[in-house]
N, CA, C and O atoms as a DFTB+ gen file, in Angstrom:
520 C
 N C O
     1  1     -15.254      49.382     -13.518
     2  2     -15.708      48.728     -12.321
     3  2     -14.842      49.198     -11.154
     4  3     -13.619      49.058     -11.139
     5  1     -15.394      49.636     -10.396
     6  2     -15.025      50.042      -8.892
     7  2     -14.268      48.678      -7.930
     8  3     -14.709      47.539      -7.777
     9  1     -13.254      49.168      -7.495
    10  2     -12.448      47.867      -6.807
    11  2     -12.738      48.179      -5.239
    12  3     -12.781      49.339      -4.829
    13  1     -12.874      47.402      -4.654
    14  2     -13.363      47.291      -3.173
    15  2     -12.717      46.920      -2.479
    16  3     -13.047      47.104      -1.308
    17  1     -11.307      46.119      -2.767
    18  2     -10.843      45.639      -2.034
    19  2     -10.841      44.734      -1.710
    20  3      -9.964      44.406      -0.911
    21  1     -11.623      43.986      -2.050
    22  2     -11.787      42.246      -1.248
    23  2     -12.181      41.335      -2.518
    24  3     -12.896      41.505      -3.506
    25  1     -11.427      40.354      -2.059
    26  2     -11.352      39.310      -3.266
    27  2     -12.638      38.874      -4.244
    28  3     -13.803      38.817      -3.850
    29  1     -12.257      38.627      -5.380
    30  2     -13.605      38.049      -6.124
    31  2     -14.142      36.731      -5.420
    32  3     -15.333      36.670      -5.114
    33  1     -13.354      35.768      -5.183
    34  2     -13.497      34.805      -4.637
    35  2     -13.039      34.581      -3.642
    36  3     -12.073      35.188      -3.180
    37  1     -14.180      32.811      -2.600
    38  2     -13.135      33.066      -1.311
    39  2     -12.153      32.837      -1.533
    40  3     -11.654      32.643      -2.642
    41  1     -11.571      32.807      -0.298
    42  2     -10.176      32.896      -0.138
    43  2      -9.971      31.249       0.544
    44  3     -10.891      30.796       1.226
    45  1      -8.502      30.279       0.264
    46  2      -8.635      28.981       0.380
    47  2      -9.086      29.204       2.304
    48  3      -9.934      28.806       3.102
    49  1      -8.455      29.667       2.287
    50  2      -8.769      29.874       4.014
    51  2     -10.512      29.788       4.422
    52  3     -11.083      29.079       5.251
    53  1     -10.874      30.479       3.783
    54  2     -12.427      30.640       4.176
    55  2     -12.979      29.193       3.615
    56  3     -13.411      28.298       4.341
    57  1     -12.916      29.160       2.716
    58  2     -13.614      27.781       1.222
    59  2     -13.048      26.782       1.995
    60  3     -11.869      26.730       2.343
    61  1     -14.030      25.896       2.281
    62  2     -13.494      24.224       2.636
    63  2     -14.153      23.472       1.583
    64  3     -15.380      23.549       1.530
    65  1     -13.479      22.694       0.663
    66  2     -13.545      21.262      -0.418
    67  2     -14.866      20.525       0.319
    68  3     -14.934      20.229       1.512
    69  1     -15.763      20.335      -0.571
    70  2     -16.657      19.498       0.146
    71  2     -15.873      18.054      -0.175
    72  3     -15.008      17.525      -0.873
    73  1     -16.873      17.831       0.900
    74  2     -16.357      15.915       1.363
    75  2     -16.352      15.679      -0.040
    76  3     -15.216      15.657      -0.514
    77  1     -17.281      15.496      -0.845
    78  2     -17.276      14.335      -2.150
    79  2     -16.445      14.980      -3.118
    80  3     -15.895      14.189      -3.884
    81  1     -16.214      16.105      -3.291
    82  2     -14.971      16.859      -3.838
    83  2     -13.510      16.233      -3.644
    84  3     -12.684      15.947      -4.511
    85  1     -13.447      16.129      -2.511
    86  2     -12.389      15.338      -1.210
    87  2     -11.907      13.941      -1.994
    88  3     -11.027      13.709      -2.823
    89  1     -12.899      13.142      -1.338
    90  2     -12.522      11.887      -2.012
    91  2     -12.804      11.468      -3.432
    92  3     -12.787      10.358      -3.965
    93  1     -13.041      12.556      -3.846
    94  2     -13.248      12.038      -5.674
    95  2     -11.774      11.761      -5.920
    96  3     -11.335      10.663      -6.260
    97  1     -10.733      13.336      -5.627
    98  2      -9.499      13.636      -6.262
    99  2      -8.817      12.731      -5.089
   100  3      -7.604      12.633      -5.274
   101  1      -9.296      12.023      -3.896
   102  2      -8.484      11.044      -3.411
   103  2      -8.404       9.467      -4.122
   104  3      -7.378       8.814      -4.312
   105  1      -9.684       9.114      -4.419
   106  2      -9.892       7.944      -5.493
   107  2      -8.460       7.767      -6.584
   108  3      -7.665       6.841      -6.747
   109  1      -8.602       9.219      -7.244
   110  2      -7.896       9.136      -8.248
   111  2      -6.233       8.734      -7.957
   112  3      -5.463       7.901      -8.436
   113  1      -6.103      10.051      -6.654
   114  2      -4.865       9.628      -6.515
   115  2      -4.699       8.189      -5.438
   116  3      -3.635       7.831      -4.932
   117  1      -5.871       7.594      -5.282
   118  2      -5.013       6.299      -4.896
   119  2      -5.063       5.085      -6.703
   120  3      -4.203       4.240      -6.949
   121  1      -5.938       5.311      -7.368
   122  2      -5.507       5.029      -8.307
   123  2      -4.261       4.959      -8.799
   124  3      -3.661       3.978      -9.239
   125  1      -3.848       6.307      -8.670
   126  2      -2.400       6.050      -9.519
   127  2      -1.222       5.701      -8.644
   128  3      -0.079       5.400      -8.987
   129  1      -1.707       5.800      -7.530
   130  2      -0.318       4.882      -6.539
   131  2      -0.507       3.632      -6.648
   132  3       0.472       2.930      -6.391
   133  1      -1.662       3.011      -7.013
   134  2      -1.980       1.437      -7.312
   135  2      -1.608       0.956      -8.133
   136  3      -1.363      -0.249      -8.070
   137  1      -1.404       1.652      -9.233
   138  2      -0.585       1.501     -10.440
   139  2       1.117       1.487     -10.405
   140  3       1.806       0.654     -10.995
   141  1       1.679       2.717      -9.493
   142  2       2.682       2.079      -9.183
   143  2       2.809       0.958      -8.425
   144  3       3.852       0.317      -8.552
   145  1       1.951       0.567      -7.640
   146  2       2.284      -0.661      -7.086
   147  2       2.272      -1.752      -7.871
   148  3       3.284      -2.448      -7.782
   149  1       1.353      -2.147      -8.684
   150  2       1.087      -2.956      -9.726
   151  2       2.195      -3.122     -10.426
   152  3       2.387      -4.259     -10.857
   153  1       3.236      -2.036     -10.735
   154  2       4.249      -2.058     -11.570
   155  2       4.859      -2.802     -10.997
   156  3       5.325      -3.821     -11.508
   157  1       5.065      -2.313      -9.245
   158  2       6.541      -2.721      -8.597
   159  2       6.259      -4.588      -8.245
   160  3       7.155      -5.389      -7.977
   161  1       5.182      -4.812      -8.322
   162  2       4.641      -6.152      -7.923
   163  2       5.004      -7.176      -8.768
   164  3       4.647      -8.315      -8.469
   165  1       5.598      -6.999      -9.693
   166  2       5.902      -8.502     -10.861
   167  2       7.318      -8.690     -10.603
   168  3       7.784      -9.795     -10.879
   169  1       8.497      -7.311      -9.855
   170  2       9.928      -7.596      -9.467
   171  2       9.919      -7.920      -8.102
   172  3      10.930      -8.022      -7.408
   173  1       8.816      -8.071      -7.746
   174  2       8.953      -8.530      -5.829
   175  2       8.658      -9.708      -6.078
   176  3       9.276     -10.534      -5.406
   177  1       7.426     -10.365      -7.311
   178  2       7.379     -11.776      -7.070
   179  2       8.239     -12.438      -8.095
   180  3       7.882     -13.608      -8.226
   181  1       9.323     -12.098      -8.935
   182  2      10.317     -12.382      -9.439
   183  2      11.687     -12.597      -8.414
   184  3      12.425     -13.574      -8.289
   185  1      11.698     -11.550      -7.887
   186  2      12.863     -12.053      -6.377
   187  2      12.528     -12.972      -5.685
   188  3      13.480     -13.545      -5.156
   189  1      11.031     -13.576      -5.334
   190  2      10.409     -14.567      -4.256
   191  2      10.875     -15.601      -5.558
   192  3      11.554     -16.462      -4.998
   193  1      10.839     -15.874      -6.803
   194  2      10.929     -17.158      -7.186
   195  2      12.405     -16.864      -7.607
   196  3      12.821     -17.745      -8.358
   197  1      13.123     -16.091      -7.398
   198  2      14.548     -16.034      -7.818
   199  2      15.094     -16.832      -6.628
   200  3      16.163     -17.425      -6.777
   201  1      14.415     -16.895      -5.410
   202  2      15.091     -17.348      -4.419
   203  2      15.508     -16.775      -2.895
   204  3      15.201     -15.608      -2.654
   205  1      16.128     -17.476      -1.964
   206  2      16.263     -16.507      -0.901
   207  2      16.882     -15.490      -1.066
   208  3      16.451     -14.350      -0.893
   209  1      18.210     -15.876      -1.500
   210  2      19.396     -14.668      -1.442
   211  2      18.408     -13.153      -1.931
   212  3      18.346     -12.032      -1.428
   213  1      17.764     -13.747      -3.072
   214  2      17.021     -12.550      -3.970
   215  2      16.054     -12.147      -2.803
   216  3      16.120     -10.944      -2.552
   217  1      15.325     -12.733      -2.162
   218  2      14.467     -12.146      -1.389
   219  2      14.880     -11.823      -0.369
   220  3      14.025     -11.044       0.054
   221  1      15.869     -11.919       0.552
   222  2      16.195     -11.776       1.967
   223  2      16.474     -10.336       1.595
   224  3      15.744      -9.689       2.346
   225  1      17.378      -9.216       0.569
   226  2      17.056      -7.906       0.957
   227  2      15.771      -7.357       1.062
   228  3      15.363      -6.428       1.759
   229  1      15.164      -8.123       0.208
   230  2      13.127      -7.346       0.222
   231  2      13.127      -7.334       1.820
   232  3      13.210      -6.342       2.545
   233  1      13.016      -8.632       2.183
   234  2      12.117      -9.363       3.246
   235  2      13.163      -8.652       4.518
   236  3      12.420      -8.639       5.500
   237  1      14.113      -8.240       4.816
   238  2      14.898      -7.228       5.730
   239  2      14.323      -5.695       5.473
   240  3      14.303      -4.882       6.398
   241  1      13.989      -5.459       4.519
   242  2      13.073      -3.647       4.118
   243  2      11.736      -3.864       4.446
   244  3      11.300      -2.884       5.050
   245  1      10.666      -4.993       4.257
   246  2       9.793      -5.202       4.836
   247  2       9.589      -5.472       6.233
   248  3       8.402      -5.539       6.554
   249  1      10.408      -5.641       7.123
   250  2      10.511      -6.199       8.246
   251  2      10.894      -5.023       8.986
   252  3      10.750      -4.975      10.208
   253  1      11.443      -3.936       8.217
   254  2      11.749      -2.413       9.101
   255  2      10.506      -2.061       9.637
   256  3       9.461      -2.660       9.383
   257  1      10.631      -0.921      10.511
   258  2       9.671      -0.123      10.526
   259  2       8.979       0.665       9.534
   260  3       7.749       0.650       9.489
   261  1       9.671       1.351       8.737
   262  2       9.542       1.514       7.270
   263  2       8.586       0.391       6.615
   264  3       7.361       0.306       6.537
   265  1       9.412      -0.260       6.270
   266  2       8.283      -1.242       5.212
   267  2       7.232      -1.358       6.102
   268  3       6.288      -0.883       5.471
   269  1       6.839      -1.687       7.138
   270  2       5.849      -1.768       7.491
   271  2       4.589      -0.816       7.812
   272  3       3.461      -1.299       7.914
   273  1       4.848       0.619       7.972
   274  2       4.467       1.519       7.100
   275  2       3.853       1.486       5.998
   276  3       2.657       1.658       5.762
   277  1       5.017       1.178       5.082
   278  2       4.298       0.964       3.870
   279  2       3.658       0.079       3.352
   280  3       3.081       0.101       2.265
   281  1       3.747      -0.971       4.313
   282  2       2.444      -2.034       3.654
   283  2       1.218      -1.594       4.311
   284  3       0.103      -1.614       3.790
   285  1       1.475      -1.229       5.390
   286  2      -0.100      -0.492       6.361
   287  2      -0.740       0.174       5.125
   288  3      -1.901      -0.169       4.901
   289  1      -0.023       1.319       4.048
   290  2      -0.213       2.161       3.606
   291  2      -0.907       1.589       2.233
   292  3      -2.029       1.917       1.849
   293  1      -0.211       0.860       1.701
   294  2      -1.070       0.033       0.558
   295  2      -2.139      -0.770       0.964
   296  3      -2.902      -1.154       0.078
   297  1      -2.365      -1.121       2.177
   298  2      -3.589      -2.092       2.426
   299  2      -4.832      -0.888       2.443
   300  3      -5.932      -0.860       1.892
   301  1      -4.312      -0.176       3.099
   302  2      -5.063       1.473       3.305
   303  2      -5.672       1.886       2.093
   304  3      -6.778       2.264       1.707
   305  1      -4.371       1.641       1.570
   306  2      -5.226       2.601       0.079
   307  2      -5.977       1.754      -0.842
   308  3      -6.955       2.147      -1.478
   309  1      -5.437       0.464      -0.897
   310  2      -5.987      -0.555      -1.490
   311  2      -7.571      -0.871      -1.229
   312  3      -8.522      -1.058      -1.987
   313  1      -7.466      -0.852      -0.277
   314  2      -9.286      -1.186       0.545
   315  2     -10.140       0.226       0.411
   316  3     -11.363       0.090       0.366
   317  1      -9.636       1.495       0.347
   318  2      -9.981       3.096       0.342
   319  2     -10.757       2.922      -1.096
   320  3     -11.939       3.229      -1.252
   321  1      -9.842       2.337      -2.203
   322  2      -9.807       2.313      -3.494
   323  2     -11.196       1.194      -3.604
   324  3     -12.282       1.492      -4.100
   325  1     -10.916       0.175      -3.146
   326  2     -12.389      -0.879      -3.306
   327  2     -13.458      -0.315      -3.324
   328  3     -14.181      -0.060      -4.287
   329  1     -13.687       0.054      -1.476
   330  2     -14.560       0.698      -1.325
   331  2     -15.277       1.593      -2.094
   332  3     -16.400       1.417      -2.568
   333  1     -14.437       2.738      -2.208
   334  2     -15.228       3.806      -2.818
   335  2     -15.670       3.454      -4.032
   336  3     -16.758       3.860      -4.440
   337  1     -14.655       2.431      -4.959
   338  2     -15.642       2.063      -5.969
   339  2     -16.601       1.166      -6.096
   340  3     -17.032       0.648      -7.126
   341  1     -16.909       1.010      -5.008
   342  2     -18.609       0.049      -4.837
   343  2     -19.385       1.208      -4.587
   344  3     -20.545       0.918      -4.878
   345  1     -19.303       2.559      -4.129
   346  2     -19.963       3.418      -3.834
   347  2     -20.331       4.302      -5.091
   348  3     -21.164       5.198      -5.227
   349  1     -19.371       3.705      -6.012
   350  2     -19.669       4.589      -7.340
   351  2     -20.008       3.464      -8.137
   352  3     -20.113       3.674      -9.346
   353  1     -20.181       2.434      -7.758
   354  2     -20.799       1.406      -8.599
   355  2     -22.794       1.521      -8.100
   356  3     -23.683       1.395      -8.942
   357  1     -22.945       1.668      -7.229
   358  2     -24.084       2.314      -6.406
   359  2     -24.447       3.583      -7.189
   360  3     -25.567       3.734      -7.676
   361  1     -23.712       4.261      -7.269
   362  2     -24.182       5.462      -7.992
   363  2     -24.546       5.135      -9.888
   364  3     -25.415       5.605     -10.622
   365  1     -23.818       4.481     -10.057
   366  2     -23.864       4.144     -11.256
   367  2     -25.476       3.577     -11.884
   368  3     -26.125       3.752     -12.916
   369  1     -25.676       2.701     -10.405
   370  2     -27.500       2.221     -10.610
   371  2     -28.474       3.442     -10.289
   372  3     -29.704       3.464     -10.261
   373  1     -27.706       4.272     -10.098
   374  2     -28.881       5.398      -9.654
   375  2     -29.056       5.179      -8.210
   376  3     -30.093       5.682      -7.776
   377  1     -28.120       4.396      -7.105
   378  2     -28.610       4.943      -5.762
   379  2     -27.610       5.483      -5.376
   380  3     -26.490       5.333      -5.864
   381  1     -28.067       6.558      -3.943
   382  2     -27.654       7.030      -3.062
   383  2     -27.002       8.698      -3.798
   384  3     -26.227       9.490      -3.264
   385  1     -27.705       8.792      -5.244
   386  2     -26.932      10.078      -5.455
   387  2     -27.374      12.036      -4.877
   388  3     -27.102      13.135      -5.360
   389  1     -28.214      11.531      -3.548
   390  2     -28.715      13.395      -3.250
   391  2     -27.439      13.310      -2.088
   392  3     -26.572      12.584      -1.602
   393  1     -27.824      14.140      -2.073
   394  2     -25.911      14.875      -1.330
   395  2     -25.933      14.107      -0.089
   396  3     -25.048      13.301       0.195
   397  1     -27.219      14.424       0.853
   398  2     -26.780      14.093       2.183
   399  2     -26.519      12.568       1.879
   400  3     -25.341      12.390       2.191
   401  1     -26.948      11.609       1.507
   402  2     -27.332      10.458       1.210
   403  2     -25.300       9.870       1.001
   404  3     -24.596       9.112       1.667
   405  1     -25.059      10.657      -0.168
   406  2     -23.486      10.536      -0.503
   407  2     -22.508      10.682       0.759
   408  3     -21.788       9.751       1.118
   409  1     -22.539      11.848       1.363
   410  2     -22.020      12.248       1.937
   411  2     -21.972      11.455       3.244
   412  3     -20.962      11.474       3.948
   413  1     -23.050      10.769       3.561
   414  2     -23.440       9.931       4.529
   415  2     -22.554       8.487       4.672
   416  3     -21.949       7.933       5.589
   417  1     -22.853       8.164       3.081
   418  2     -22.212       6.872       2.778
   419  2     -20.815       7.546       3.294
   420  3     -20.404       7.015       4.326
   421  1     -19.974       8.641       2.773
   422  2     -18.691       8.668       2.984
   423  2     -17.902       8.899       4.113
   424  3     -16.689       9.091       4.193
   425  1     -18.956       8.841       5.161
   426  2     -18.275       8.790       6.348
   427  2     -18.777       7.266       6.656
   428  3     -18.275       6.895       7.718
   429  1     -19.627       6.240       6.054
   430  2     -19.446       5.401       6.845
   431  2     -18.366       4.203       6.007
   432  3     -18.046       3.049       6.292
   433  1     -18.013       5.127       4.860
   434  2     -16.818       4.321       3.784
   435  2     -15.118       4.153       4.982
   436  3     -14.317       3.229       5.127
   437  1     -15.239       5.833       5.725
   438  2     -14.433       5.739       6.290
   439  2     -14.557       5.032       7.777
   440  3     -13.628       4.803       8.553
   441  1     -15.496       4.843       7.899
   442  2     -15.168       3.730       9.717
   443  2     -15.240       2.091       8.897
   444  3     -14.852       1.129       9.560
   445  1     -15.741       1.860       7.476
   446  2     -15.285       0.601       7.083
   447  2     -13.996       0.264       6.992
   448  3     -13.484      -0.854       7.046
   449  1     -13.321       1.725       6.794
   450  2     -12.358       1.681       5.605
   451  2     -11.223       1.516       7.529
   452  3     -10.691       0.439       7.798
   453  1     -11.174       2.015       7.930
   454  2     -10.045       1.601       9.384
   455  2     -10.676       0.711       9.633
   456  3      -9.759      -0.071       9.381
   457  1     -11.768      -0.178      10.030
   458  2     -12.144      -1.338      11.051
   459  2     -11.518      -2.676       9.649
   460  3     -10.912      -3.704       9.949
   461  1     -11.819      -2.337       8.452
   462  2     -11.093      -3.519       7.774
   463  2      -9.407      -3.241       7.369
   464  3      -8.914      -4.347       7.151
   465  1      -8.471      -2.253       7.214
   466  2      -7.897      -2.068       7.105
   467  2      -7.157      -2.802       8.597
   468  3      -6.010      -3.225       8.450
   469  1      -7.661      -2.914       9.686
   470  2      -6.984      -3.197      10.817
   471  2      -7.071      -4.460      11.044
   472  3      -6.279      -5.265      11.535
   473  1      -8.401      -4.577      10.524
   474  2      -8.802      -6.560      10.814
   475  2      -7.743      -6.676       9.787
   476  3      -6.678      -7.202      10.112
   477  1      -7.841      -6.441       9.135
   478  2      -6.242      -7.381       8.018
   479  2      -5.007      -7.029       8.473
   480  3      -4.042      -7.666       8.051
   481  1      -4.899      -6.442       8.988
   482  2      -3.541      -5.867       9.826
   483  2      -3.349      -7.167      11.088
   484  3      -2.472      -8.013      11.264
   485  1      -4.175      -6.951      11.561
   486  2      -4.213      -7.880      13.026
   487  2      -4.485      -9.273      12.432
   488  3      -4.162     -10.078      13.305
   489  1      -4.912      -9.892      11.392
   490  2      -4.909     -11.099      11.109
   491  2      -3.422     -11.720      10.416
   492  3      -2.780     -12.697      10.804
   493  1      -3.093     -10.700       9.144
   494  2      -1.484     -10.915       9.402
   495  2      -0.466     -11.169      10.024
   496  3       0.428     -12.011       9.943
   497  1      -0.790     -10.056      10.874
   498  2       0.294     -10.399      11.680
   499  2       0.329     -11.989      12.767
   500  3       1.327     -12.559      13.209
   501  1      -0.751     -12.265      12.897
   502  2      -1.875     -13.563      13.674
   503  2      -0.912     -14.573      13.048
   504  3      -0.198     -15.274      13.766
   505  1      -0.888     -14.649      11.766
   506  2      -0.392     -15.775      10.621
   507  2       1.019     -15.624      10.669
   508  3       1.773     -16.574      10.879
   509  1       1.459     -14.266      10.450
   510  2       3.127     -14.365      10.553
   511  2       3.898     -15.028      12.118
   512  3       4.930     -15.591      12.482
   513  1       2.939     -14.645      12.531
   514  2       3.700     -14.754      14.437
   515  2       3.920     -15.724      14.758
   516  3       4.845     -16.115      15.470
   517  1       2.269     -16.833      13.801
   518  2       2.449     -18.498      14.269
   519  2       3.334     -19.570      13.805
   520  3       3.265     -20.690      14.310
C-alpha cells in the first residue's frame, strides 16, 4: 500500500466529540465524583453530631471561598447527574431517541441544568443570611 502522507484518521483537531458522546462520558464521570462524595458524606455528618469543636474546622473550609466553590460544584454536578438520568430514563421508554430529538433535549438539559443549579444557590444562601 502506497503512503500518502496524510493520516488514516482525523486528526483530534479536525474531529469534534458529538454532543451525546460528550455527556455520556460526562454522566459517568459525574457518577464517580458522586461516589466520592457519598463516601466523604457519613464523616461530615459524624463531625455535625460529634459537635461544634468537631464541626467548626468543616464549617471555617466551607465558609472559604474554596469551599464554596466546591459546594457550587457538587450542586452542579449533582443536578447534571439527575437530570441527564431522567433523559435516559426517557430513552429507556423509547422516547426522544433520533439524534436531533437527543441532542435537542441536551441543550435544553443544560439551560435547566444553570437556571436550577442557581435557584438553589440563591435560595441557600436566602436561608443562611436570615
Amino acid at each position: 500500500m502506497a503512503s500518502t502522507g496524510r493520516p488514516l484518521s482525523p486528526h483530534l483537531q479536525v474531529y469534534r466529540l458529538p454532543m451525546l458522546a460528550l455527556l455520556s462520558a460526562a454522566h459517568r464521570i459525574s457518577g464517580a465524583f458522586l461516589s466520592m462524595v457519598a463516601i466523604a458524606l457519613p464523616f461530615f455528618l459524624l463531625s455535625v453530631l460529634a459537635g461544634p469543636e468537631s464541626y467548626q474546622p468543616i464549617a471555617d473550609c466551607l465558609q472559604h471561598v474554596c469551599g464554596q466553590i466546591g459546594l457550587a460544584l457538587i450542586a452542579f454536578v449533582l443536578n447534571f447527574h439527575l437530570l441527564n438520568g431522567i433523559r435516559h430514563l426517557f430513552w429507556d421508554a423509547g422516547k426522544n431517541l433520533a439524534v436531533k430529538s437527543a441532542e435537542r433535549s441536551a441543550y435544553v438539559l443544560f439551560v435547566v441544568l444553570i437556571l436550577l443549579t442557581a435557584a438553589q444557590w440563591c435560595i441557600a444562601h436566602a436561608c443562611l443570611s436570615a
